[in-house]
ZAPA-505807 format. One record per residue (C-alpha): z, x, y; chain; residue in one letter. Coordinates in nm, 2 decimals. Layout:
+--------+--------+--------+--------+---------+
:      z :      x :      y : cadena : residuo :
+--------+--------+--------+--------+---------+
:      Z :      X :      Y :      A :       A :
...
+--------+--------+--------+--------+---------+
***
This chain:
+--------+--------+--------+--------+---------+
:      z :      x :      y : cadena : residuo :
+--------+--------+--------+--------+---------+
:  10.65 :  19.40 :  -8.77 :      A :       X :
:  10.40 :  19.44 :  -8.45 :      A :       X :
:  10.68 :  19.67 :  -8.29 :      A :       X :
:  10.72 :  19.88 :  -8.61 :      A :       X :
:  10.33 :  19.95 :  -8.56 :      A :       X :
:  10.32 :  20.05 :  -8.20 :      A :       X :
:  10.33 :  20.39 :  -8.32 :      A :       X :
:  10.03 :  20.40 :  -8.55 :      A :       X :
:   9.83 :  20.22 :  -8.18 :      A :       X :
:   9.94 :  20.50 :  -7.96 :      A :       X :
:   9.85 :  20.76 :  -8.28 :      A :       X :
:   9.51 :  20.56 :  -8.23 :      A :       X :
:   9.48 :  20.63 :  -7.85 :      A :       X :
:   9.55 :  20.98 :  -7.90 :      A :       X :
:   9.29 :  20.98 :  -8.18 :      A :       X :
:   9.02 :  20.91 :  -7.95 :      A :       X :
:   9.15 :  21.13 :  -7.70 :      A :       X :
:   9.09 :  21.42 :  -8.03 :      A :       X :
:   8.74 :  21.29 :  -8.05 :      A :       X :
:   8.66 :  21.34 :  -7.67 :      A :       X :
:   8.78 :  21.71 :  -7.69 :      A :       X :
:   8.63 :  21.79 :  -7.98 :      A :       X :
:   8.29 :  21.67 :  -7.83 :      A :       X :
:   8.28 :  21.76 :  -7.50 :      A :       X :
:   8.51 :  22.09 :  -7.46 :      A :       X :
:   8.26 :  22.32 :  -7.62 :      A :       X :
:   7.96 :  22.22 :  -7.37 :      A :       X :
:   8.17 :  22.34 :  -7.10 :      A :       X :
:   8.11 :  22.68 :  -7.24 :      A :       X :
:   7.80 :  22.73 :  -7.33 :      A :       X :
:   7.70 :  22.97 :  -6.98 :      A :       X :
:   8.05 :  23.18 :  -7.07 :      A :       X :
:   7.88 :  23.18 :  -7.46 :      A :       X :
:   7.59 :  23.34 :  -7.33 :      A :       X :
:   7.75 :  23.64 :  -7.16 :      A :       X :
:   7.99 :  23.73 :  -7.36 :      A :       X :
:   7.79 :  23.69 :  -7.69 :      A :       X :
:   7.46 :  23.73 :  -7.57 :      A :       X :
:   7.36 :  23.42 :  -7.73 :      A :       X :
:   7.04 :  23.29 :  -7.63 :      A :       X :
:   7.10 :  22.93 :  -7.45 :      A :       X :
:   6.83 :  22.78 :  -7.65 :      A :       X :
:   7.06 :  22.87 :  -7.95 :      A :       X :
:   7.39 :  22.78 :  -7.80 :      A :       X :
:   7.27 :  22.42 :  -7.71 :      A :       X :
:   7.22 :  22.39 :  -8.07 :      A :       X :
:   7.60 :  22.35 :  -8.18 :      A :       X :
:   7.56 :  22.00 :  -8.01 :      A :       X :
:   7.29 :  21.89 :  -8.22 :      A :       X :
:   7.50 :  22.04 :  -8.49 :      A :       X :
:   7.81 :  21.91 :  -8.40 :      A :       X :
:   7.64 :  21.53 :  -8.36 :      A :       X :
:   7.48 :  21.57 :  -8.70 :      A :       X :
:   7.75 :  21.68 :  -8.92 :      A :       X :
:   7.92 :  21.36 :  -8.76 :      A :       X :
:   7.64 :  21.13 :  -8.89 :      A :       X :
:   7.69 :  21.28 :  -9.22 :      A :       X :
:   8.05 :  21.20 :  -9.26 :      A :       X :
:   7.98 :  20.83 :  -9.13 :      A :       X :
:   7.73 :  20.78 :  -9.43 :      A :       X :
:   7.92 :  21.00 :  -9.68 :      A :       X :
:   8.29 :  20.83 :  -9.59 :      A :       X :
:   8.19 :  20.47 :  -9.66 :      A :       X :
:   8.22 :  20.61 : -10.07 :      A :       X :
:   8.51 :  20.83 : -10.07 :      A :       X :
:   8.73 :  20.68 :  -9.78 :      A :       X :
:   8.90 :  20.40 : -10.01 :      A :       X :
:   8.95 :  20.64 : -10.28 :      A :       X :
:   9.13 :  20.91 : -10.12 :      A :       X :
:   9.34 :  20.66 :  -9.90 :      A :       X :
:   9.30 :  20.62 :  -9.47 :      A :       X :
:   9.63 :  20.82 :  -9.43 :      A :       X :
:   9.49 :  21.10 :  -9.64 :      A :       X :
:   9.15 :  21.07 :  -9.44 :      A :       X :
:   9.31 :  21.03 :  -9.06 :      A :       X :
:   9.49 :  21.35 :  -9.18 :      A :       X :
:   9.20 :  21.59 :  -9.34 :      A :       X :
:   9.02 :  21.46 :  -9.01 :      A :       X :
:   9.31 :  21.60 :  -8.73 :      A :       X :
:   9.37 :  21.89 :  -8.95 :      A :       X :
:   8.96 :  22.01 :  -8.91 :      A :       X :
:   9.00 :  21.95 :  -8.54 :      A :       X :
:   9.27 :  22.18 :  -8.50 :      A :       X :
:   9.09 :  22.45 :  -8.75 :      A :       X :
:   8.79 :  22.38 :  -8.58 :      A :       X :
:   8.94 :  22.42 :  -8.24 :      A :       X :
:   9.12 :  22.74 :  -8.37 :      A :       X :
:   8.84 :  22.86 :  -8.51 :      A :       X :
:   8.68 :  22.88 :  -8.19 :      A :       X :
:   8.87 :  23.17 :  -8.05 :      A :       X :
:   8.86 :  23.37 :  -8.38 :      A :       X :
:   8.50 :  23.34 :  -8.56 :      A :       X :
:   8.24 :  23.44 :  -8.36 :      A :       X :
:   8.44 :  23.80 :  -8.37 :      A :       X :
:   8.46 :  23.82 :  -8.75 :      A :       X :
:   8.05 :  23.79 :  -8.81 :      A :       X :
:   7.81 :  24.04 :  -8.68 :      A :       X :
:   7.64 :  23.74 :  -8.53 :      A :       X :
:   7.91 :  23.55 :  -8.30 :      A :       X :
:   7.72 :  23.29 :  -8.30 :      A :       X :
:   7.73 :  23.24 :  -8.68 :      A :       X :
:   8.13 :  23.23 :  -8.60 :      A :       X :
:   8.06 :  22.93 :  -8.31 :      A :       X :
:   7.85 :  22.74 :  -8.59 :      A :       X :
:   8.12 :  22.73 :  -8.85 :      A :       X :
:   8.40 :  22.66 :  -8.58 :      A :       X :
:   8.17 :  22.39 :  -8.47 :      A :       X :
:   8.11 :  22.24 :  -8.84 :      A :       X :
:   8.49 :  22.23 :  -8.92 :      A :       X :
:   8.57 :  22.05 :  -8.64 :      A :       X :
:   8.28 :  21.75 :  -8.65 :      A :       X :
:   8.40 :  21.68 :  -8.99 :      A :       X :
:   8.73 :  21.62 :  -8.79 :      A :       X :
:   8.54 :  21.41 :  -8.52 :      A :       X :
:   8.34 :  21.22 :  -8.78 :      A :       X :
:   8.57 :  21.11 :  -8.97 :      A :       X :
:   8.84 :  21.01 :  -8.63 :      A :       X :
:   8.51 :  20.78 :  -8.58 :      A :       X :
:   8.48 :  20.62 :  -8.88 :      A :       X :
:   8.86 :  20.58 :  -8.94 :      A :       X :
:   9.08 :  20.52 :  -8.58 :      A :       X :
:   8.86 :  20.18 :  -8.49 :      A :       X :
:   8.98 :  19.99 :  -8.89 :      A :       X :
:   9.32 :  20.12 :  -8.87 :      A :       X :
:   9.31 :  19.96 :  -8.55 :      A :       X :
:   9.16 :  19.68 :  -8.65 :      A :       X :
:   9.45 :  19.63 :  -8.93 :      A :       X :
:   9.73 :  19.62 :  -8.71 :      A :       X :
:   9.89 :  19.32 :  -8.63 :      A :       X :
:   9.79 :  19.28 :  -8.26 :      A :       X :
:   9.81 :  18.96 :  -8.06 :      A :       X :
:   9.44 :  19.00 :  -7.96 :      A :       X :
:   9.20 :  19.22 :  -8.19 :      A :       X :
:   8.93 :  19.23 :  -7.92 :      A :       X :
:   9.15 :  19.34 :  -7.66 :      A :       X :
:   9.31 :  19.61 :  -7.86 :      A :       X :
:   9.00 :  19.77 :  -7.93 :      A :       X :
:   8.85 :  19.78 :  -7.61 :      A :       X :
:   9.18 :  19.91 :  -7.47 :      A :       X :
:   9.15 :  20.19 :  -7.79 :      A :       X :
:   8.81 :  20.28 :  -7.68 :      A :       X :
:   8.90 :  20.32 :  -7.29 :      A :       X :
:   9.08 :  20.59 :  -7.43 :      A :       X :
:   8.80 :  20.85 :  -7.54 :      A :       X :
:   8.67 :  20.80 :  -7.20 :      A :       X :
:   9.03 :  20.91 :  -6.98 :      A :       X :
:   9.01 :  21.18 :  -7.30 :      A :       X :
:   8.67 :  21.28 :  -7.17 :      A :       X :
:   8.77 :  21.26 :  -6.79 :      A :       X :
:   9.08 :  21.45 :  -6.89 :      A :       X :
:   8.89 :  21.74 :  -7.09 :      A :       X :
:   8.67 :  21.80 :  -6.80 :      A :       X :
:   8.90 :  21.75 :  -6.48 :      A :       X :
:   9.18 :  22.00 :  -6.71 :      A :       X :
:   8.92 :  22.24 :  -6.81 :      A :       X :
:   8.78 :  22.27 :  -6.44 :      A :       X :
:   9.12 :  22.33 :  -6.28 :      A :       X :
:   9.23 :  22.61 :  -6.59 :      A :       X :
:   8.92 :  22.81 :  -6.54 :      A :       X :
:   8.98 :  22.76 :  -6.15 :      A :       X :
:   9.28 :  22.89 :  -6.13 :      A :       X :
:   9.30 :  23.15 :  -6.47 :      A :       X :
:   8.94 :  23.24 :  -6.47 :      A :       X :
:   8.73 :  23.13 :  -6.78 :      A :       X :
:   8.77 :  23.47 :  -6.94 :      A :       X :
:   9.11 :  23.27 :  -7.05 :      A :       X :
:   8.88 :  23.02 :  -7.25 :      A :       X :
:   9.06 :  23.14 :  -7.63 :      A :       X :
:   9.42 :  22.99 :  -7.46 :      A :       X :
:   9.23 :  22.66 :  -7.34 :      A :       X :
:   9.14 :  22.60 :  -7.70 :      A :       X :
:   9.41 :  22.67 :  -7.85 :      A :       X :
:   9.60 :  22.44 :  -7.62 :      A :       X :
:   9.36 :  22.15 :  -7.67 :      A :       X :
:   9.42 :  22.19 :  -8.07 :      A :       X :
:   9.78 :  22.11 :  -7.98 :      A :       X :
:   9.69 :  21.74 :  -7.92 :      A :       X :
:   9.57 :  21.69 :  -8.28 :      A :       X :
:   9.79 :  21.91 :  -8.43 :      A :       X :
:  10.09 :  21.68 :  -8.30 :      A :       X :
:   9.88 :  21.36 :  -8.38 :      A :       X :
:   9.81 :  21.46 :  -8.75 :      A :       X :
:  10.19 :  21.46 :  -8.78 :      A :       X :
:  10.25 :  21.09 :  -8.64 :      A :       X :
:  10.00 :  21.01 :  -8.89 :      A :       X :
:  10.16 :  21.09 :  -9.15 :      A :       X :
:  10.45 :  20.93 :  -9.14 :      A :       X :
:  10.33 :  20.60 :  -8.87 :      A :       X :
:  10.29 :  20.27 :  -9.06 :      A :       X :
:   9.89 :  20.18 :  -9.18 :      A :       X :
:   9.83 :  19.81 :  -9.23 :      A :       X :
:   9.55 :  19.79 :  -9.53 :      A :       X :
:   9.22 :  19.62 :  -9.33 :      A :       X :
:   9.16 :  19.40 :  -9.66 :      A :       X :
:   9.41 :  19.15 :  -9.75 :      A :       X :
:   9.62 :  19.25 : -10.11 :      A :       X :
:   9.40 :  19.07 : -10.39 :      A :       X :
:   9.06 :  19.10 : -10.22 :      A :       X :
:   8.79 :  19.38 : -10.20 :      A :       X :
:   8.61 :  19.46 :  -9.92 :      A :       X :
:   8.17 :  19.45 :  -9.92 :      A :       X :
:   8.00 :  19.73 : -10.10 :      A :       X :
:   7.69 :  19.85 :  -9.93 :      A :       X :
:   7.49 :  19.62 : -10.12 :      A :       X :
:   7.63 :  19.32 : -10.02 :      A :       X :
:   7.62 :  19.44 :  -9.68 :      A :       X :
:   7.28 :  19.48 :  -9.68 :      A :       X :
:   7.24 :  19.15 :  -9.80 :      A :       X :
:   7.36 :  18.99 :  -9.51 :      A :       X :
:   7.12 :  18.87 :  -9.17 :      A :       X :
:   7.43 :  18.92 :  -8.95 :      A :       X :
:   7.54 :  19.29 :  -9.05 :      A :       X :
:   7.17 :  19.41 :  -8.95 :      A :       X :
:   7.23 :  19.22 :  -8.60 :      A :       X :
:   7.52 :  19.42 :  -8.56 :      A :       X :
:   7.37 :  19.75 :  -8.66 :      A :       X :
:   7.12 :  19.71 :  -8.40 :      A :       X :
:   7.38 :  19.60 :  -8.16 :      A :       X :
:   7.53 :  19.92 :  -8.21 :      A :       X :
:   7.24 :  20.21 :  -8.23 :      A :       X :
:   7.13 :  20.01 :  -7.88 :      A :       X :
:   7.54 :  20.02 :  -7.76 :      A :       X :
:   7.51 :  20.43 :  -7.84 :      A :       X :
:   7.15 :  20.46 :  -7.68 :      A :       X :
:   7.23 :  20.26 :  -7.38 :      A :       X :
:   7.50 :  20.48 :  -7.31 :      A :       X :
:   7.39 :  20.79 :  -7.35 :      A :       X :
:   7.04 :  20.80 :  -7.23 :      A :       X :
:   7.22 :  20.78 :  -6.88 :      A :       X :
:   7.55 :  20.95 :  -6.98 :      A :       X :
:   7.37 :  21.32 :  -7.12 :      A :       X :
:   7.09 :  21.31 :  -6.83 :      A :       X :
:   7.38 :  21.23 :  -6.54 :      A :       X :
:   7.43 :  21.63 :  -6.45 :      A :       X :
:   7.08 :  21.66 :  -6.43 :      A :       X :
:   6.99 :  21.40 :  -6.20 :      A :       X :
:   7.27 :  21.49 :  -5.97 :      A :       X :
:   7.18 :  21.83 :  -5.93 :      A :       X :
:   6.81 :  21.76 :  -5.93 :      A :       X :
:   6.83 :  21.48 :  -5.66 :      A :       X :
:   7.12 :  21.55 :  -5.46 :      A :       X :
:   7.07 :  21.94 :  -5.51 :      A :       X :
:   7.44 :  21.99 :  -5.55 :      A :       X :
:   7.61 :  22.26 :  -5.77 :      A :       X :
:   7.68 :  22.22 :  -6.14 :      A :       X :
:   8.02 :  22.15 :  -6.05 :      A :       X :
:   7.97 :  21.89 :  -5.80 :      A :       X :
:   7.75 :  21.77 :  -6.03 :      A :       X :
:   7.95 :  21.68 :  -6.39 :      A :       X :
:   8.20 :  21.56 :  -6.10 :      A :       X :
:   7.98 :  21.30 :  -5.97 :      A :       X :
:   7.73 :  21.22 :  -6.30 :      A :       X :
:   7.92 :  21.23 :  -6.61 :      A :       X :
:   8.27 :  21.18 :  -6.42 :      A :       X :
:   8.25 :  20.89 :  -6.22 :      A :       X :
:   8.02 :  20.75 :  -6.55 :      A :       X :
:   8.31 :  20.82 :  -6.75 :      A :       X :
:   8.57 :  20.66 :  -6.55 :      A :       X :
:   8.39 :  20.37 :  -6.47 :      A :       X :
:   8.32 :  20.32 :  -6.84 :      A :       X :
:   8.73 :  20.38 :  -6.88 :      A :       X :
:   8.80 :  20.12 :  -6.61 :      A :       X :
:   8.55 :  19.83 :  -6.80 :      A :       X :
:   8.73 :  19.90 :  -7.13 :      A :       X :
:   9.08 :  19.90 :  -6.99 :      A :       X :
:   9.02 :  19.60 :  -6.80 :      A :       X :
:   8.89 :  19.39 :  -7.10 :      A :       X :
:   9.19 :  19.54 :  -7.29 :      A :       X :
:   9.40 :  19.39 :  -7.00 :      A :       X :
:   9.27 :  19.06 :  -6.96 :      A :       X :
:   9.03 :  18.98 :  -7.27 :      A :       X :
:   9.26 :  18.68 :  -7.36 :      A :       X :
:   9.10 :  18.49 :  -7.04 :      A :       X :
:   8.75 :  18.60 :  -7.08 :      A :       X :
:   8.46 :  18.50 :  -7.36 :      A :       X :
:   8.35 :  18.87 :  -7.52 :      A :       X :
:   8.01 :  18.70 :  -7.57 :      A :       X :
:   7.97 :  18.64 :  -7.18 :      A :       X :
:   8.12 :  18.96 :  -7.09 :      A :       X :
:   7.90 :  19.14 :  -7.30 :      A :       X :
:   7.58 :  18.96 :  -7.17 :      A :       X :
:   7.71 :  19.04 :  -6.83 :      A :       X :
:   7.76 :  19.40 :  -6.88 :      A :       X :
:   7.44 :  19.41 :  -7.05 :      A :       X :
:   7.22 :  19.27 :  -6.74 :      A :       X :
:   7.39 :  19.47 :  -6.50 :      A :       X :
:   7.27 :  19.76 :  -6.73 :      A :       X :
:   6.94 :  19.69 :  -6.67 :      A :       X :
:   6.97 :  19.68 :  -6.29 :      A :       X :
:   7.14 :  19.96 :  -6.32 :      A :       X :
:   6.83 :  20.13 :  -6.53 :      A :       X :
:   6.65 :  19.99 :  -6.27 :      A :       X :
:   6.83 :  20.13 :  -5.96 :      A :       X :
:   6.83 :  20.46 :  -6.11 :      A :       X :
:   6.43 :  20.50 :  -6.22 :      A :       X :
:   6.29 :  20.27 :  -5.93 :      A :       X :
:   6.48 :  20.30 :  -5.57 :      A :       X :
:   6.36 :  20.64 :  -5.45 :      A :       X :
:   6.69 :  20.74 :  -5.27 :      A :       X :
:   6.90 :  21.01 :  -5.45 :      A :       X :
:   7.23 :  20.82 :  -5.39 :      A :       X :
:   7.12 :  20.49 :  -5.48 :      A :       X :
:   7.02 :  20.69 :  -5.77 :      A :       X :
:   7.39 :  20.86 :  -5.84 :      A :       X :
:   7.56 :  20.52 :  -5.73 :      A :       X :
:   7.35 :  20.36 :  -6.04 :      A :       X :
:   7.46 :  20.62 :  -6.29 :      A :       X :
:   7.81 :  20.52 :  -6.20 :      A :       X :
:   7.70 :  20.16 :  -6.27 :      A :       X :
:   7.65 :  20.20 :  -6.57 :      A :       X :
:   7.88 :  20.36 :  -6.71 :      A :       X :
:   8.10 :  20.01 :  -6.57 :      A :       X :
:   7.84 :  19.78 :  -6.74 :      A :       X :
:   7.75 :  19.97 :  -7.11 :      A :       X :
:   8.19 :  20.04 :  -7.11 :      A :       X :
:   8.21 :  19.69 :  -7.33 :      A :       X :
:   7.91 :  19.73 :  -7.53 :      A :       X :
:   8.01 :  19.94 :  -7.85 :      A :       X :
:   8.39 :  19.83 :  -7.88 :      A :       X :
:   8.27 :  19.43 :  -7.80 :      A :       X :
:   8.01 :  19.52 :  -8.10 :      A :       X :
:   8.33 :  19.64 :  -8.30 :      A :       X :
:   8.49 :  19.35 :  -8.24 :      A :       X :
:   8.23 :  19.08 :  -8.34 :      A :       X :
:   8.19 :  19.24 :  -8.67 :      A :       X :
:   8.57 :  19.24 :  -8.78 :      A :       X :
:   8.54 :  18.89 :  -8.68 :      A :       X :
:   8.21 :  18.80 :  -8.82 :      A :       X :
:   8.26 :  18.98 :  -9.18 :      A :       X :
:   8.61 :  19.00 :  -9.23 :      A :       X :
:   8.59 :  19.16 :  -9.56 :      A :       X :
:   8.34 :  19.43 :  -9.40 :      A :       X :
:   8.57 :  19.71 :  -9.52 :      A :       X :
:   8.55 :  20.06 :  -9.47 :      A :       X :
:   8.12 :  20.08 :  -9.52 :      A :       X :
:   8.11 :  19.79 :  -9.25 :      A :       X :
:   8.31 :  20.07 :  -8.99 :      A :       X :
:   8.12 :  20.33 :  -9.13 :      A :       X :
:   7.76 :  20.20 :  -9.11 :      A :       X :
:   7.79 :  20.07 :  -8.77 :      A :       X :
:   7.99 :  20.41 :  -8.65 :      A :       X :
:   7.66 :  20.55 :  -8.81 :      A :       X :
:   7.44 :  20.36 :  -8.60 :      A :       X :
:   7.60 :  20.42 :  -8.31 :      A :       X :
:   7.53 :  20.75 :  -8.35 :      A :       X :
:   7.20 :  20.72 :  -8.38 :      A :       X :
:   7.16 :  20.54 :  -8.06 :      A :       X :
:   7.39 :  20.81 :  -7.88 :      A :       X :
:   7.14 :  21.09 :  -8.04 :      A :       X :
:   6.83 :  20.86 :  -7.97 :      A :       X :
:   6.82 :  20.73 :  -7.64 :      A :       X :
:   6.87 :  21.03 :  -7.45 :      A :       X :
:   6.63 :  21.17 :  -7.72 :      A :       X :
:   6.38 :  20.92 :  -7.59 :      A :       X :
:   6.46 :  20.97 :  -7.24 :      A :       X :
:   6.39 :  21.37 :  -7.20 :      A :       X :
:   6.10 :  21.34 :  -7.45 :      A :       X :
:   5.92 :  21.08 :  -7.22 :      A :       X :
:   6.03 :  21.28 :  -6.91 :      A :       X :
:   5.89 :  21.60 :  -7.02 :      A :       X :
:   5.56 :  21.39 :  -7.09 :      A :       X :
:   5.58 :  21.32 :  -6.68 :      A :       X :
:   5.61 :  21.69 :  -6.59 :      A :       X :
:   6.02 :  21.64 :  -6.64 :      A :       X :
:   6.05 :  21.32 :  -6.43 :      A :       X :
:   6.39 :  21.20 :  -6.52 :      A :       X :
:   6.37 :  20.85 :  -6.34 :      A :       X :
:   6.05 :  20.79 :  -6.57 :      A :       X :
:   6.26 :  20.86 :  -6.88 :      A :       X :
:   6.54 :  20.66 :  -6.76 :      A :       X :
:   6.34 :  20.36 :  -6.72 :      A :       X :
:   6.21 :  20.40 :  -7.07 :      A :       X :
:   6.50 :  20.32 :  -7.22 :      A :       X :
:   6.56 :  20.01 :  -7.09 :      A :       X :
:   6.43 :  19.89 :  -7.38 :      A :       X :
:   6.78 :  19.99 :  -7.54 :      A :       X :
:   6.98 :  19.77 :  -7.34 :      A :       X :
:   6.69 :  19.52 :  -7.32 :      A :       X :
:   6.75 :  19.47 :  -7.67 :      A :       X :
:   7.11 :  19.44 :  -7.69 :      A :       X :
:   7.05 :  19.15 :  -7.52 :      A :       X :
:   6.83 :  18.98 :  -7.75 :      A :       X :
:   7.04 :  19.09 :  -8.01 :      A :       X :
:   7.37 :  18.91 :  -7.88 :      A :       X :
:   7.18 :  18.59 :  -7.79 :      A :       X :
:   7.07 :  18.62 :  -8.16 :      A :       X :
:   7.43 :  18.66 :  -8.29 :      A :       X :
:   7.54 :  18.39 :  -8.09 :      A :       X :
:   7.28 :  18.14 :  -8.28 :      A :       X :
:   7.40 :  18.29 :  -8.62 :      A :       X :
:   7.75 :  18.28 :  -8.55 :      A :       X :
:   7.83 :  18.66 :  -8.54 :      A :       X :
:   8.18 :  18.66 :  -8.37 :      A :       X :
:   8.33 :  18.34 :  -8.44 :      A :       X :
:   8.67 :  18.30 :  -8.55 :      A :       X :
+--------+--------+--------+--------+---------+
***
């Protein structure tokens, strides 16, 4: 039976590797936007925050219509908006007398697509009968960061050697990925995540429970400790290091990325031998010191060699947060995946949120904003050593 479902894990891996192009292919663009739509930059940046919000809609809306409609049906709809969305791309902005209306609705068709890939890859995970559930989905998550690594490293050496003006074929090759995933889907096997004869928590219920709002906050503070460092990382290699752009996504969000890969990979290699609560307490002081280094040691190295840090130590944090709530509520169901996808979210959108809006107070001192959300990790922390007390993650 497990090898009759290896299919439906690599369809998983690919998943994630849809949601990391999806989310970080279009940002690569944004100067090439600018000339050749003359779109102002202030509006181009815009289909971010877009793209981010339509995807915490579909994490509140799915937890209703999900279960109803079926997760084949839903993994489907969701690969089949990437690809439109990704298509969409190269065709829109010329069919409106405002291109940049044409960007916006590319942009909205495919975050439904990454939405609902977030809300749906990590439970049909989750179902499959794998020897080790932790493991499995830290190995599952390892794979939006080599999709990330991928998207930029790809990207850089196209444009290098076809000149960006060839952006349209890019796409179009990208949508590729999920067009060929959507069709594994459809015919790989999908465990159901609550056993025949039981029904999983309503929202109510949910709600009702100490342990659930642990997790949430868990979660928002898994998202915000990753990306207060993650969305500043360009930035503070080209402001301290005074390197190009280039140089600098290679040595911010890159090495942040890979790191993150190489934490997730290795607790999907050997998470049988270690406790998930200890690694998680582990990764979540060496976030702190790597908050630390970053905001506090004056030397612009130091500072890039701490960005790289933490990408290594926050790499455990949202799939280990996963992983104690299929274990803690086991009939948590499709809202328990979507409510904490949804607070992820929130943390990815707040903490770099928090970060520039207390730099910008500083006269745009980045390390100042960095070391102002410490509290994020800080409070993961004290979350899991609450968990631990309730009994959040035991088998």
């Amino acid at each position: 039976m497990k090898k009759s479902y290896q299919t439906t894990i690599y369809a998983c891996f690919i998943g994630y590797v849809v949601q990391a192009i999806v989310n970080n292919f279009v940002p690569l663009l944004f100067l090439t936007f600018q000339k050749s739509y003359g779109i102002p930059l202030s509006s181009i940046t815009m289909l971010v925050t877009i793209n981010f919000g339509i995807q915490l809609i579909v994490d509140l809306l799915s937890a209703g219509f999900v279960d109803k409609i079926g997760y084949r049906t839903a993994v489907v709809i969701a690969h089949v908006c990437a690809v439109c969305g990704l298509v969409s791309l190269t065709v829109m902005p010329d069919l409106f007398s405002n291109p940049f209306t044409g960007l916006l609705v590319a942009v909205i068709i495919y975050a439904i697509g990454g939405g609902l890939i977030e809300v749906l890859i990590s439970p049909i995970m989750e179902a499959c009968p794998t020897d080790n559930k932790e493991q499995a989905m830290s190995l599952l998550h390892s794979f939006y960061c080599w999709g990330h690594v991928g998207v930029v490293l790809i990207s850089t050496i196209f444009f290098g050697l076809f000149g960006i003006s060839n952006w349209k074929i890019l796409a179009l090759i990208w949508a590729v990925i999920p067009f060929i995933n959507g069709i594994i889907f459809t015919k790989a096997p999908i465990a159901p995540l609550i056993e025949e004869g039981e029904t999983g928590f309503s929202i109510k219920e949910l709600f009702g429970k100490k342990v659930f709002w642990i997790l949430m906050l868990m979660m928002t503070c898994a998202g915000a400790s990753e990306q207060a460092v993650s969305q500043w990382a360009s930035a503070f290699a080209e402001k301290g290091l005074g390197v190009s752009k280039t140089i600098g996504d290679l040595a911010g969000p890159m090495a942040f990325a890979v790191l993150m890969g190489i934490s997730r990979a290795y607790y999907g290699k050997y998470g049988n031998k270690i406790d998930l609560d200890r690694f998680m307490a582990g990764s979540g002081i060496l976030c702190v010191a790597s908050y630390l280094c970053i905001s506090l040691i004056p030397i612009p190295v130091i500072g890039l060699l701490g960005c790289a840090v933490c990408g290594l130590s926050v790499g455990i944090m949202w799939p280990g947060t996963f992983s104690k709530a299929a274990a803690s509520l086991k009939s948590g169901g499709t809202a328990m995946f979507a409510l904490l996808a949804l607070a992820g979210d929130l943390g990815c959108s707040g903490g770099p949120t928090l970060a520039g809006m207390v730099s910008g107070q500083f006269g745009d001192n980045l390390r100042i904003g960095i070391l102002s959300a410490i509290i994020f990790p800080v409070l993961l922390l004290v979350s899991l050593a609450v968990s631990r007390k309730t009994g959040a993650g035991e088998k």
